[in-house]
PyMOL commands that place a pseudoatom at each C-alpha (Angstrom):
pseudoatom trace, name=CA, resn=UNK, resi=1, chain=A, elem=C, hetatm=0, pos=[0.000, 0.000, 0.000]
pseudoatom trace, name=CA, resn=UNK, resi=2, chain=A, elem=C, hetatm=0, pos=[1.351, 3.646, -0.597]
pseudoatom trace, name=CA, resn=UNK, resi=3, chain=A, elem=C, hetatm=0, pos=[0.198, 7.262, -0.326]
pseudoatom trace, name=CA, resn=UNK, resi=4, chain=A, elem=C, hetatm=0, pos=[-0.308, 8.895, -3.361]
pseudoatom trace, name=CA, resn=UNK, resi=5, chain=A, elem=C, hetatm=0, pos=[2.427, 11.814, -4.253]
pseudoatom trace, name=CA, resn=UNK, resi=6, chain=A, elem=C, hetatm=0, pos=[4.421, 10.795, -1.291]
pseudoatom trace, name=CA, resn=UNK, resi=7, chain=A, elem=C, hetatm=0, pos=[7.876, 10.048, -2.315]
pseudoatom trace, name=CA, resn=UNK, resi=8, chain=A, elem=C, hetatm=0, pos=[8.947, 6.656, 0.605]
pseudoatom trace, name=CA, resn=UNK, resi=9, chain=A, elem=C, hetatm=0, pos=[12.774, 5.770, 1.006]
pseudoatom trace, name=CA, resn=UNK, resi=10, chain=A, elem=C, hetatm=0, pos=[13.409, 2.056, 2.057]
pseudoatom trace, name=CA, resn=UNK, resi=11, chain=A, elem=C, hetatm=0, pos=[16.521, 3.697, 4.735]
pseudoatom trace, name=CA, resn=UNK, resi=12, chain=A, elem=C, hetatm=0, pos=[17.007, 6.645, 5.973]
pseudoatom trace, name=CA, resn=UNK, resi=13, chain=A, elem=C, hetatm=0, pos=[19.593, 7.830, 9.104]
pseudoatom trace, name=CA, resn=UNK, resi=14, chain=A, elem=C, hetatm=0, pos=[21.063, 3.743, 8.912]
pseudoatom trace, name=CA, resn=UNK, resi=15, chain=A, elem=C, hetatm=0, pos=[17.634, 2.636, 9.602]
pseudoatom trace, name=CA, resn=UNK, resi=16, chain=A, elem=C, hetatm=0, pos=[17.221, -1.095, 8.869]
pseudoatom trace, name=CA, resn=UNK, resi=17, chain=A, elem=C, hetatm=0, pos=[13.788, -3.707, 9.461]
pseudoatom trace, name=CA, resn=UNK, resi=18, chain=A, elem=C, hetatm=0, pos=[14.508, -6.472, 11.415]
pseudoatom trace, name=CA, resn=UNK, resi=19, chain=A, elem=C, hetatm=0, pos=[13.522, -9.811, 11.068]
pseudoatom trace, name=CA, resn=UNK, resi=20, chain=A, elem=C, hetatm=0, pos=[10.537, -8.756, 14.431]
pseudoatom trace, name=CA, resn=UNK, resi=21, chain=A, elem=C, hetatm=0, pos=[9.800, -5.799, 12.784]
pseudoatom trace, name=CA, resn=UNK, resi=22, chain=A, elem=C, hetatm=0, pos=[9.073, -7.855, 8.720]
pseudoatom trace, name=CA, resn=UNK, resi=23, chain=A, elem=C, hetatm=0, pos=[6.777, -10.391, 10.700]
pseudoatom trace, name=CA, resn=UNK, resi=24, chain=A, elem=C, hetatm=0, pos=[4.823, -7.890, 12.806]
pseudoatom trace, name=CA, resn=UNK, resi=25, chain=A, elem=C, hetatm=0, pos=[4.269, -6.008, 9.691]
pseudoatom trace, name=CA, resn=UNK, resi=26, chain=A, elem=C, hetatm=0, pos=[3.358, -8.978, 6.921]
pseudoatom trace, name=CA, resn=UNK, resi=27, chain=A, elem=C, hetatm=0, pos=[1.826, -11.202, 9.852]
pseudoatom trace, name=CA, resn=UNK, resi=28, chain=A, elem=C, hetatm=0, pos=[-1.054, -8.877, 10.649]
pseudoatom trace, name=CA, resn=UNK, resi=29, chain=A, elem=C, hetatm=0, pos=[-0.955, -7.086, 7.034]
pseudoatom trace, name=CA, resn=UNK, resi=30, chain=A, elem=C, hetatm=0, pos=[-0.140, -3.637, 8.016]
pseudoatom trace, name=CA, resn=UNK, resi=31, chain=A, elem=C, hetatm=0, pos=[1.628, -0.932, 5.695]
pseudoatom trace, name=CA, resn=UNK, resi=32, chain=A, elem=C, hetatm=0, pos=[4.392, 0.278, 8.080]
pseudoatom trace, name=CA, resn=UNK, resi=33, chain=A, elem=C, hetatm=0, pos=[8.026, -0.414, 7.180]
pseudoatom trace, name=CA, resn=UNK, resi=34, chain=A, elem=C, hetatm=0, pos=[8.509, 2.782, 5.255]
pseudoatom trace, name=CA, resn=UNK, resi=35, chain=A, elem=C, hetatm=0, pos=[10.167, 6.124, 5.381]
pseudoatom trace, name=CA, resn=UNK, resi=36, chain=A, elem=C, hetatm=0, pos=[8.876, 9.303, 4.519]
pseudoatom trace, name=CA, resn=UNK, resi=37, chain=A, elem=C, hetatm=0, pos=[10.574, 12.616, 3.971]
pseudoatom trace, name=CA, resn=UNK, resi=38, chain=A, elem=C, hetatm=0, pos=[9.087, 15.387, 6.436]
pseudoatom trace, name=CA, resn=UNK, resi=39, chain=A, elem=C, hetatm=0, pos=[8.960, 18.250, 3.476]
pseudoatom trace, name=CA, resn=UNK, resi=40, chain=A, elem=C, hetatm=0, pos=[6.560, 16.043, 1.644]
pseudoatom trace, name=CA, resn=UNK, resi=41, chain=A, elem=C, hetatm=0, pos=[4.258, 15.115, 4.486]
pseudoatom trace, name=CA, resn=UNK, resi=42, chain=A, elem=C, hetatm=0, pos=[0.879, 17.039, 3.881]
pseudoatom trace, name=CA, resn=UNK, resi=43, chain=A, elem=C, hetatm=0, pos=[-0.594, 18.707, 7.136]
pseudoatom trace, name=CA, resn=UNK, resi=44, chain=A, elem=C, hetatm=0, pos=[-2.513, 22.470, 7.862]
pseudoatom trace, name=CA, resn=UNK, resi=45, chain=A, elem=C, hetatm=0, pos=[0.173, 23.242, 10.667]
pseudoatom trace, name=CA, resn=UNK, resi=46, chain=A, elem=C, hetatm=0, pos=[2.749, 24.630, 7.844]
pseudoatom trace, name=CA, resn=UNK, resi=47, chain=A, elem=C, hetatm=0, pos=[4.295, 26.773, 10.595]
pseudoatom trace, name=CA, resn=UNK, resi=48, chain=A, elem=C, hetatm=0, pos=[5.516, 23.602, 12.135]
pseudoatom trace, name=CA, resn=UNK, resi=49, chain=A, elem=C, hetatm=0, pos=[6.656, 21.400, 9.784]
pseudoatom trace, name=CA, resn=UNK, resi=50, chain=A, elem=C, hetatm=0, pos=[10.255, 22.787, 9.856]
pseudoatom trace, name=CA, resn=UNK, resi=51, chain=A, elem=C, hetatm=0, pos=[10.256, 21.469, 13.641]
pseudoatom trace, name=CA, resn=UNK, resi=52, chain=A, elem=C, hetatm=0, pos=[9.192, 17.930, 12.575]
pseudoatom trace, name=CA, resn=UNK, resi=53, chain=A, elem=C, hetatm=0, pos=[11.304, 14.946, 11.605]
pseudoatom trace, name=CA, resn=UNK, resi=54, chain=A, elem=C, hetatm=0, pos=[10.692, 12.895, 8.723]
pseudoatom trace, name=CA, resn=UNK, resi=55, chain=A, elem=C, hetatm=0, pos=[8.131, 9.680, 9.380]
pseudoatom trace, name=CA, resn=UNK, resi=56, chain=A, elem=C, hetatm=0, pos=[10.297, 6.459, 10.463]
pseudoatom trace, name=CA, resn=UNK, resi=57, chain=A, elem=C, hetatm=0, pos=[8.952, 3.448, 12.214]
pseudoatom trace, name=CA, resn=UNK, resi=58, chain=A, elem=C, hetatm=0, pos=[10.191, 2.463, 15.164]
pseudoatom trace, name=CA, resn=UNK, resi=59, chain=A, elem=C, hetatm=0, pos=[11.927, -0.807, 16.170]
pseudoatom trace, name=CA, resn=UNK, resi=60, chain=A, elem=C, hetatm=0, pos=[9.582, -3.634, 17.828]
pseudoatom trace, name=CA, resn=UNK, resi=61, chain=A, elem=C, hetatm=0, pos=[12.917, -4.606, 19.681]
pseudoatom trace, name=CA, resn=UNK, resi=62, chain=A, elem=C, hetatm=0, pos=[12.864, -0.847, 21.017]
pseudoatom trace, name=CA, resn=UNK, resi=63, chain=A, elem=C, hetatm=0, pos=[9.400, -0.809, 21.923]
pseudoatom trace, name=CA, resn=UNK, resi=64, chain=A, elem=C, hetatm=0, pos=[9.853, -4.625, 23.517]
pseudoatom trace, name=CA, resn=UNK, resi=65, chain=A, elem=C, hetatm=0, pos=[12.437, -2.668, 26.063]
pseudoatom trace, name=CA, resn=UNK, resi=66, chain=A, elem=C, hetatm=0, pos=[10.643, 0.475, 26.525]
pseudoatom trace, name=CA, resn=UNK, resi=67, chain=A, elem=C, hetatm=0, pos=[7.259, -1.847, 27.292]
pseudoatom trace, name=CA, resn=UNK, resi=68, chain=A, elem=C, hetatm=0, pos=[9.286, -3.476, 30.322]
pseudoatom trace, name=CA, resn=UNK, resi=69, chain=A, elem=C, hetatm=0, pos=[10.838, -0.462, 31.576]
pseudoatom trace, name=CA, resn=UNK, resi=70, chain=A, elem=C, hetatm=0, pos=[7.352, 1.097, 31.522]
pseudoatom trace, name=CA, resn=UNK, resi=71, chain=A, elem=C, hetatm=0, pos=[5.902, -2.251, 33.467]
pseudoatom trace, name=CA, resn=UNK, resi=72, chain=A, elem=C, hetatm=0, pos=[8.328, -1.928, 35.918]
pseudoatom trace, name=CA, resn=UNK, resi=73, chain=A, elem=C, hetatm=0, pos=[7.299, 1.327, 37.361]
pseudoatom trace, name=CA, resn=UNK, resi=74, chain=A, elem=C, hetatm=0, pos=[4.077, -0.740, 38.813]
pseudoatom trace, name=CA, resn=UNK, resi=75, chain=A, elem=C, hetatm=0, pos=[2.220, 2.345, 37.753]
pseudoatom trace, name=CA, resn=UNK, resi=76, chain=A, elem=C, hetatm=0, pos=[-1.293, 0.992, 36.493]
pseudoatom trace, name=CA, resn=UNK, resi=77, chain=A, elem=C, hetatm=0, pos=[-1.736, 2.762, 32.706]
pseudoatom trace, name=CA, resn=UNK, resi=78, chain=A, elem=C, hetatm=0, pos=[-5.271, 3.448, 31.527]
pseudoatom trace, name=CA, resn=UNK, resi=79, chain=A, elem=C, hetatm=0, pos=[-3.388, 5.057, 28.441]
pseudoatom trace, name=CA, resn=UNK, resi=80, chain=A, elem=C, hetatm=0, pos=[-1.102, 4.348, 25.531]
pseudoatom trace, name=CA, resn=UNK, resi=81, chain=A, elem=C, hetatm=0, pos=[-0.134, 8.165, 23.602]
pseudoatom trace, name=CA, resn=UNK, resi=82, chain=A, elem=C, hetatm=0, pos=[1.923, 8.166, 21.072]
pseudoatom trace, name=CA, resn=UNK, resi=83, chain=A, elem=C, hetatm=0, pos=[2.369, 11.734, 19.820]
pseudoatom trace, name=CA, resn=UNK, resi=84, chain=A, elem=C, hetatm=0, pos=[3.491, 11.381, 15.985]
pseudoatom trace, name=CA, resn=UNK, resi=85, chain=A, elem=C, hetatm=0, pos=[2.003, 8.145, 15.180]
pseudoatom trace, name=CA, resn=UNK, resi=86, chain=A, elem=C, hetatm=0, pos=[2.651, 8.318, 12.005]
pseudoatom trace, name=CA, resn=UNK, resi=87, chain=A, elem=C, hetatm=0, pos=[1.487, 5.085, 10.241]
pseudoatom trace, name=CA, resn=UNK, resi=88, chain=A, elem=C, hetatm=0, pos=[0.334, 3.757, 13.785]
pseudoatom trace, name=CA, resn=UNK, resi=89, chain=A, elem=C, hetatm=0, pos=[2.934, 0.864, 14.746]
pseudoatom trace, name=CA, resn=UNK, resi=90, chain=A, elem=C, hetatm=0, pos=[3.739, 1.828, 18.512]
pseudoatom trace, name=CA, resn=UNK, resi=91, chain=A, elem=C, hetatm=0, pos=[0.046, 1.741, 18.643]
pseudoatom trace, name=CA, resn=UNK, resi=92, chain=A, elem=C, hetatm=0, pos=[-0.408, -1.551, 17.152]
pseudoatom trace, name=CA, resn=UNK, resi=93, chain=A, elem=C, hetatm=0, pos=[2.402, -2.818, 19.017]
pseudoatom trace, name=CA, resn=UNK, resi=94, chain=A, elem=C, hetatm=0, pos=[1.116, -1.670, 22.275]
pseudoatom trace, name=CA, resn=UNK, resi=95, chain=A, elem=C, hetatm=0, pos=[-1.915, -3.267, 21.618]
pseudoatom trace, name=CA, resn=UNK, resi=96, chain=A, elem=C, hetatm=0, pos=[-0.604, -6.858, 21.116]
pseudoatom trace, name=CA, resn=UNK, resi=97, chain=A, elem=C, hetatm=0, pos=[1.957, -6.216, 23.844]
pseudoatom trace, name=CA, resn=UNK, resi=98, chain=A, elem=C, hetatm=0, pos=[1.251, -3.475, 26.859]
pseudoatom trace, name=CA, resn=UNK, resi=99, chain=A, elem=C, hetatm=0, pos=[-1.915, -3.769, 28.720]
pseudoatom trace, name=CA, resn=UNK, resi=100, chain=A, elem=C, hetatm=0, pos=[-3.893, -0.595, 29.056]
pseudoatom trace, name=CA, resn=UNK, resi=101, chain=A, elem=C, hetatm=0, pos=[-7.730, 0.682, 28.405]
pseudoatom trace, name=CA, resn=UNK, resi=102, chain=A, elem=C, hetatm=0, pos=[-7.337, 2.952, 25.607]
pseudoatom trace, name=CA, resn=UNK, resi=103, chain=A, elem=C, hetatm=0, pos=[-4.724, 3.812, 23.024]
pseudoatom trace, name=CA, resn=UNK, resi=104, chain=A, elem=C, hetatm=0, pos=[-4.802, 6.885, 21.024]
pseudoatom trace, name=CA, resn=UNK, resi=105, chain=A, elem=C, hetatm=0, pos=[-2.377, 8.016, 18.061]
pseudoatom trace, name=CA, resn=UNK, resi=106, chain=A, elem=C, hetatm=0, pos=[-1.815, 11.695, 17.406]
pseudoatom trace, name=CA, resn=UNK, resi=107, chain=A, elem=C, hetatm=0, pos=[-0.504, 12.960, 14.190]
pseudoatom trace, name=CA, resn=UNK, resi=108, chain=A, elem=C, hetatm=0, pos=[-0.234, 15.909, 12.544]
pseudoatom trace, name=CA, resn=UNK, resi=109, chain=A, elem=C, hetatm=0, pos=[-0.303, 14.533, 8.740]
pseudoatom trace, name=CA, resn=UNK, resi=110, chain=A, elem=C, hetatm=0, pos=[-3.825, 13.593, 7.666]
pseudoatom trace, name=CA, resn=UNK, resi=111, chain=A, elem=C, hetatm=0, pos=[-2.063, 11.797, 4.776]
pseudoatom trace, name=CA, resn=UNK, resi=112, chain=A, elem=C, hetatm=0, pos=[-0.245, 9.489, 7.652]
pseudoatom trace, name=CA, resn=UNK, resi=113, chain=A, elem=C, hetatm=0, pos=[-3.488, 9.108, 9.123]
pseudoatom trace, name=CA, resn=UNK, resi=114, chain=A, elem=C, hetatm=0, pos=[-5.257, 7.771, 6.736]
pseudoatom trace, name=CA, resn=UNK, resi=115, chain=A, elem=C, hetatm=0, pos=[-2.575, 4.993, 6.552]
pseudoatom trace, name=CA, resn=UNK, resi=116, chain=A, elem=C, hetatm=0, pos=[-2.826, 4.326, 9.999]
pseudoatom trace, name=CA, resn=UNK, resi=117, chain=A, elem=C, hetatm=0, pos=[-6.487, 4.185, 9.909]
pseudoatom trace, name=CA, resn=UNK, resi=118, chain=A, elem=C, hetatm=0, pos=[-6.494, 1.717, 7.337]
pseudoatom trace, name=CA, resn=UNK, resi=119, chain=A, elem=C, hetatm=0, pos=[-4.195, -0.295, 8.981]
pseudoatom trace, name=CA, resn=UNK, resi=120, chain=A, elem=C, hetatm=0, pos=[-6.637, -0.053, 11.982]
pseudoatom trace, name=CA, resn=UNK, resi=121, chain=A, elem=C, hetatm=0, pos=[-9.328, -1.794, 9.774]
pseudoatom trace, name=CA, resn=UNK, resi=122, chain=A, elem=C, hetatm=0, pos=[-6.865, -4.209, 9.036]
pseudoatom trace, name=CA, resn=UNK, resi=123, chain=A, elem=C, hetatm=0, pos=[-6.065, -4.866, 12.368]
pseudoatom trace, name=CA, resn=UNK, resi=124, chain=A, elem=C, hetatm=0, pos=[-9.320, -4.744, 14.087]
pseudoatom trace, name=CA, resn=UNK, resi=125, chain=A, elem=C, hetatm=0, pos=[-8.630, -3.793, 17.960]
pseudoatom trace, name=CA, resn=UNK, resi=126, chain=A, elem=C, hetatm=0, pos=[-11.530, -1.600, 19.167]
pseudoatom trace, name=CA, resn=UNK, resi=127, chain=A, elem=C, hetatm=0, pos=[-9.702, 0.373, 21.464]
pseudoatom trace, name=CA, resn=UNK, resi=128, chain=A, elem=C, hetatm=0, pos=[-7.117, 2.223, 18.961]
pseudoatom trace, name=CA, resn=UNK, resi=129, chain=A, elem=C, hetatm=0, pos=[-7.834, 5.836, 17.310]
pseudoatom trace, name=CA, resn=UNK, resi=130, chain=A, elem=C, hetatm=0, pos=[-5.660, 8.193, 15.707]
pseudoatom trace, name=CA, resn=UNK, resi=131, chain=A, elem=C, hetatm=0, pos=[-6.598, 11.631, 15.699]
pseudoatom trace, name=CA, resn=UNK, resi=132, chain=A, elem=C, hetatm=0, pos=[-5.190, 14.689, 13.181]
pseudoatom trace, name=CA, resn=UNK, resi=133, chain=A, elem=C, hetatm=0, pos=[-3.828, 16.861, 16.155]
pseudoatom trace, name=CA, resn=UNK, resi=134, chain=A, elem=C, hetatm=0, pos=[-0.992, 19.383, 15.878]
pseudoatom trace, name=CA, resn=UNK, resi=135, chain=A, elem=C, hetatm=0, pos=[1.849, 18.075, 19.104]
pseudoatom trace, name=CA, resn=UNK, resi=136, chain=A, elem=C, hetatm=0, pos=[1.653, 21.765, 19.834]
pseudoatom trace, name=CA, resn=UNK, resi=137, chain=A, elem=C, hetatm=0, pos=[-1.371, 22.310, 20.753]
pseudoatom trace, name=CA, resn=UNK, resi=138, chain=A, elem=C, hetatm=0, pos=[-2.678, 18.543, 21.533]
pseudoatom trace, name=CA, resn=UNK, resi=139, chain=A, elem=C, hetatm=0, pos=[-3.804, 18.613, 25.343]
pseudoatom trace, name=CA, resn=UNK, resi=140, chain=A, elem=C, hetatm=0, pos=[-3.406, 15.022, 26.945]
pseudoatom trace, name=CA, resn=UNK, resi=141, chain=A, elem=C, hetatm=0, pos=[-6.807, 13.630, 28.540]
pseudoatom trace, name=CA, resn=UNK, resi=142, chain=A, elem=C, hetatm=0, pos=[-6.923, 12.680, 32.536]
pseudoatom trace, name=CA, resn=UNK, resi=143, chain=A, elem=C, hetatm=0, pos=[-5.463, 9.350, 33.801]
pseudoatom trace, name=CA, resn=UNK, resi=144, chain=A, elem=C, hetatm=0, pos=[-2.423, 7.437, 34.223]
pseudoatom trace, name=CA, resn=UNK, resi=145, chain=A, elem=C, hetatm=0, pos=[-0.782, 8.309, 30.498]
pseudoatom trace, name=CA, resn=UNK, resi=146, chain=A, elem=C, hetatm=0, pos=[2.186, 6.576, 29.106]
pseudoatom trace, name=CA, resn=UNK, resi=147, chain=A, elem=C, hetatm=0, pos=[3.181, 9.275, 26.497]
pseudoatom trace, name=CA, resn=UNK, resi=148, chain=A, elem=C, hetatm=0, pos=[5.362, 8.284, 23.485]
pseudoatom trace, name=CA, resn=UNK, resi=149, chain=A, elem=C, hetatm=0, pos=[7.685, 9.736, 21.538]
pseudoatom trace, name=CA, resn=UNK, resi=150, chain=A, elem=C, hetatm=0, pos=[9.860, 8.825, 19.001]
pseudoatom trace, name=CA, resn=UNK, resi=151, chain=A, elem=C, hetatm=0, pos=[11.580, 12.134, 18.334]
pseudoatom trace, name=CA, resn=UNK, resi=152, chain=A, elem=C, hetatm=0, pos=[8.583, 13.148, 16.523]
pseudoatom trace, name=CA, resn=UNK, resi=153, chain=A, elem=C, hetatm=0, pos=[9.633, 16.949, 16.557]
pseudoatom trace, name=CA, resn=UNK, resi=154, chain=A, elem=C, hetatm=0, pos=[12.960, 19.289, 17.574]
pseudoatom trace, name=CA, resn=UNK, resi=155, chain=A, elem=C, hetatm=0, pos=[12.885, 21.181, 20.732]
pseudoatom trace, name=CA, resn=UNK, resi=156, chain=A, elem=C, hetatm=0, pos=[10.482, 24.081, 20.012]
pseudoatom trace, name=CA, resn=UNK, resi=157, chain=A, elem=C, hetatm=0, pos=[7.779, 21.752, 19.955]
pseudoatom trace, name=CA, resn=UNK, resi=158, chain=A, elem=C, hetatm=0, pos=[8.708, 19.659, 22.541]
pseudoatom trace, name=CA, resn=UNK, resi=159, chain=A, elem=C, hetatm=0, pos=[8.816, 22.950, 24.889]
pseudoatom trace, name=CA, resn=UNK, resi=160, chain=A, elem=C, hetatm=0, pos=[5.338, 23.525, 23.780]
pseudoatom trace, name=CA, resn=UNK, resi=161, chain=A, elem=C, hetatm=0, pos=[4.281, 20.509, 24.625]
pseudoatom trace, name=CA, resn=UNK, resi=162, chain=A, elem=C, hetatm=0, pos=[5.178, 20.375, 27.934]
pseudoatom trace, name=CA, resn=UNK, resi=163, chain=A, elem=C, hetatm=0, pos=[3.856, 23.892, 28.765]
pseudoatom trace, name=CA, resn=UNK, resi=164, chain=A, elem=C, hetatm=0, pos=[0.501, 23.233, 27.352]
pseudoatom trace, name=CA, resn=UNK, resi=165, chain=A, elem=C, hetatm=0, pos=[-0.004, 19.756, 29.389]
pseudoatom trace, name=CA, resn=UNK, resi=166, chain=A, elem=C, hetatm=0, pos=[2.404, 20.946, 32.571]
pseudoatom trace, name=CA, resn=UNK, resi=167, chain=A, elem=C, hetatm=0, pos=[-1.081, 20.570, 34.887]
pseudoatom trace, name=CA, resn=UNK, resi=168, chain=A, elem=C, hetatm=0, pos=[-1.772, 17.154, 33.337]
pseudoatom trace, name=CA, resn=UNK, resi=169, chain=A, elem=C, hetatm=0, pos=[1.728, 15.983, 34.740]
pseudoatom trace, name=CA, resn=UNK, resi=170, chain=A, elem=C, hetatm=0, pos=[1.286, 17.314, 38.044]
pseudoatom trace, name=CA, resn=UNK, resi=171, chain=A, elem=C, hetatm=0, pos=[-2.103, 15.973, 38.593]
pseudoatom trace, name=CA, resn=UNK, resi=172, chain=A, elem=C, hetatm=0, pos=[-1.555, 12.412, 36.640]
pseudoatom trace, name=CA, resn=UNK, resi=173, chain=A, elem=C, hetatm=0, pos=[0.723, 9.810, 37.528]
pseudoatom trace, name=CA, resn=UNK, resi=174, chain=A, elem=C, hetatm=0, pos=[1.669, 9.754, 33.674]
pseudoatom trace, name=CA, resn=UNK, resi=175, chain=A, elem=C, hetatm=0, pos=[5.228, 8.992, 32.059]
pseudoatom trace, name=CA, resn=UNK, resi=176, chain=A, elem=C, hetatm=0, pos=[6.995, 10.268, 29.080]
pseudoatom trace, name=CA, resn=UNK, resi=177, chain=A, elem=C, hetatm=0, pos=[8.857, 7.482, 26.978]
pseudoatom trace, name=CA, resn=UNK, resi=178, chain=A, elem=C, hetatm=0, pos=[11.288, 8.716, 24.950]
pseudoatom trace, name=CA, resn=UNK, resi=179, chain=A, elem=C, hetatm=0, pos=[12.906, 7.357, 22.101]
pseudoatom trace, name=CA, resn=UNK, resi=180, chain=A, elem=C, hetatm=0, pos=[15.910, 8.888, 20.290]
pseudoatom trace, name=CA, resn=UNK, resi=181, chain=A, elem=C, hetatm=0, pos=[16.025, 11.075, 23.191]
pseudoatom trace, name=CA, resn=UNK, resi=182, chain=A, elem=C, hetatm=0, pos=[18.020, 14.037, 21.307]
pseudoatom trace, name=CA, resn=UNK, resi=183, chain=A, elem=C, hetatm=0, pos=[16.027, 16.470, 23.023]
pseudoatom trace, name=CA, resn=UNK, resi=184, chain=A, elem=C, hetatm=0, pos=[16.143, 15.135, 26.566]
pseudoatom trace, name=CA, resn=UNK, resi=185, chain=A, elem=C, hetatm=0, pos=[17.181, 18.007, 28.186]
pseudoatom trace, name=CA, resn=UNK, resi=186, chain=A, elem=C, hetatm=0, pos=[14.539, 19.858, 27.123]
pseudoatom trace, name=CA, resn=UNK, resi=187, chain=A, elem=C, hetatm=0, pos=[12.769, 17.286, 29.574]
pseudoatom trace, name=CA, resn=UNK, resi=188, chain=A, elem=C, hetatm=0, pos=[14.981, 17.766, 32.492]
pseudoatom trace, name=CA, resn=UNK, resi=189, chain=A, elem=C, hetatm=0, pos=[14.903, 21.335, 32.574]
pseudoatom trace, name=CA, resn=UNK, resi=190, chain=A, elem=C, hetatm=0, pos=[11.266, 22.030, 32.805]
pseudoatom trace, name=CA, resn=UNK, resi=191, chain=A, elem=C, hetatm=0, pos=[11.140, 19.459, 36.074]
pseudoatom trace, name=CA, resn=UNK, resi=192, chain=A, elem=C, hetatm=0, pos=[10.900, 15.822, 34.900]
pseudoatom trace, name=CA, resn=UNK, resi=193, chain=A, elem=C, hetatm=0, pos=[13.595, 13.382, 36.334]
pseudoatom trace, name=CA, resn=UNK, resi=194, chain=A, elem=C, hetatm=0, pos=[14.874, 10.010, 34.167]
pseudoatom trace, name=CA, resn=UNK, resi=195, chain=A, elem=C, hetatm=0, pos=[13.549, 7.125, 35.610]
pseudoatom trace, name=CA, resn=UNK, resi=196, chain=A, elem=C, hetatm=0, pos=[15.074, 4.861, 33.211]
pseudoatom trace, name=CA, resn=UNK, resi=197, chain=A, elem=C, hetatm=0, pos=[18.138, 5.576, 30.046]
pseudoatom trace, name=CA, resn=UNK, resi=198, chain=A, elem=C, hetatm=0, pos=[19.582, 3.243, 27.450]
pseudoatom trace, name=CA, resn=UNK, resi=199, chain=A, elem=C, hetatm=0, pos=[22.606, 5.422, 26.062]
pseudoatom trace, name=CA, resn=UNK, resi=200, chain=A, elem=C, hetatm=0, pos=[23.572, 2.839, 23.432]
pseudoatom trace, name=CA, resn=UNK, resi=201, chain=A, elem=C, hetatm=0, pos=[19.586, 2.935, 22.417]
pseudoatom trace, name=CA, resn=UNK, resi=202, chain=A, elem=C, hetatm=0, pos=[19.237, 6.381, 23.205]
pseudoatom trace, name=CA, resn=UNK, resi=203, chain=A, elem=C, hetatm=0, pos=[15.600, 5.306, 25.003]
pseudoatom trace, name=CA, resn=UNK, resi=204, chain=A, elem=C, hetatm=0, pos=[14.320, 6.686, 27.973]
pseudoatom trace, name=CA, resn=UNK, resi=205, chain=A, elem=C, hetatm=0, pos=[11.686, 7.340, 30.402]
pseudoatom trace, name=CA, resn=UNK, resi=206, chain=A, elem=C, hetatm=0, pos=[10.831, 10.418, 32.381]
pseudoatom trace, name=CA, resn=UNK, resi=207, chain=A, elem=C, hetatm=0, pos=[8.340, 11.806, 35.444]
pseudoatom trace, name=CA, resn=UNK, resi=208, chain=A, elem=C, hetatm=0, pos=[7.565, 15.074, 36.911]
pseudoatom trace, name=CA, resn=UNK, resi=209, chain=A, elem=C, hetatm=0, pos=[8.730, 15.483, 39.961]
pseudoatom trace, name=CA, resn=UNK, resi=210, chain=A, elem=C, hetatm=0, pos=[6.650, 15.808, 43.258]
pseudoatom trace, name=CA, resn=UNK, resi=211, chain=A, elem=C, hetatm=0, pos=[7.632, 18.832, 44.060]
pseudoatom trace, name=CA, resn=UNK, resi=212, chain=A, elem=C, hetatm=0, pos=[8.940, 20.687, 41.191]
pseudoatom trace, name=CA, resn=UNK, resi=213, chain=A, elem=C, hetatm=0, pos=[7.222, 24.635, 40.489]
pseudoatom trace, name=CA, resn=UNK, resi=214, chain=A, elem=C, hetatm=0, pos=[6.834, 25.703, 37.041]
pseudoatom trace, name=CA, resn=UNK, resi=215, chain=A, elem=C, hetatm=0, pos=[8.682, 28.979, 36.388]
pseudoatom trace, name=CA, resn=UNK, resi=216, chain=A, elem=C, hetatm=0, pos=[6.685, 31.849, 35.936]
for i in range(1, 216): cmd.bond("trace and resi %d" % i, "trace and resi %d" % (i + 1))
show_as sticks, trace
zoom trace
């Protein structure tokens, strides 16, 4: 399956499918395993496309280890976010692999969500939607949120993101997961602490601490 006008590259930044990542794809006949460049991705935000990153899937071995990590914080999800879903496979993943009520993909590309959406009909779990939603603006929903993020966007955004949904943190026990963690400072200054860092992965997880004041 491919988007029309949307030029895909089979690699891009030494990105290689696995042998997990070819099976979860053909075994449950989703459209996934692609690369797409960022300046052709279509979307009404064009003020922040030149924050975004281009569309690449993530591993399932990364997700595998960000899954446990996750588990291990004994914090009970009710839901799975994964801001720049793109064609939806952290979401699909998630729902063959992390337990939690409701999973919710938010992209800013209406041409990547319709891909995702018809992968959803392919894949048939009742609990997954992806919503057209600009990062910047998208205000996470109440309850235990495990937040994902597979450097979908540079720093700005990130910043923005954090401001707009500050209160959620502080009044939800809810986690970031961060993959490709370039921007993890960005994280650390505005109050959240690592609970959890691969530096060969570059995957982490982060919280808001207790007691930390947003500045004014």
């Amino acid at each position: 399956m491919s988007i029309p006008g949307l030029s895909i590259f089979s690699n891009r930044s030494g990105y290689r499918a696995g042998i997990e990542d070819y099976l979860f794809e053909k075994l449950n006949r989703l459209n996934l395993e692609t690369i797409v460049n960022r300046e052709i991705l279509k979307t009404s935000v064009k003020s922040n496309i030149k924050h975004a990153t281009w569309y690449q899937p993530i591993s399932c071995r990364n997700l595998k280890l960000i899954f446990h990590e996750a588990q291990k914080t004994r914090i009970p999800f009710d839901h799975f976010i994964d801001i720049g879903a793109g064609k939806g496979k952290a979401c699909f993943y998630a729902a063959k692999n992390f337990r939690c009520r409701k999973i919710t993909g938010v992209e800013f590309s209406m041409s990547l969500v319709k891909v995702a959406n018809r992968n959803k009909t392919v894949f048939g779990h009742r609990n997954i939607s992806f919503v057209n939603e600009d990062a910047a603006s998208f205000l996470l929903p109440s309850g235990r949120c495990l937040v994902f993020l597979f450097n979908p966007f540079d720093d700005v955004i990130l910043e923005k993101f954090i401001a707009n949904n500050y209160a959620h943190f502080k009044e939800n026990e809810s986690v970031i997961a961060y993959a490709y963690d370039v921007h993890r400072e960005t994280l650390l200054v505005n109050g959240f602490r690592t609970l959890f860092r691969s530096a060969e992965r570059k995957l982490s997880l982060y919280k808001l601490r207790s007691h930390f004041q947003k500045p004014k």
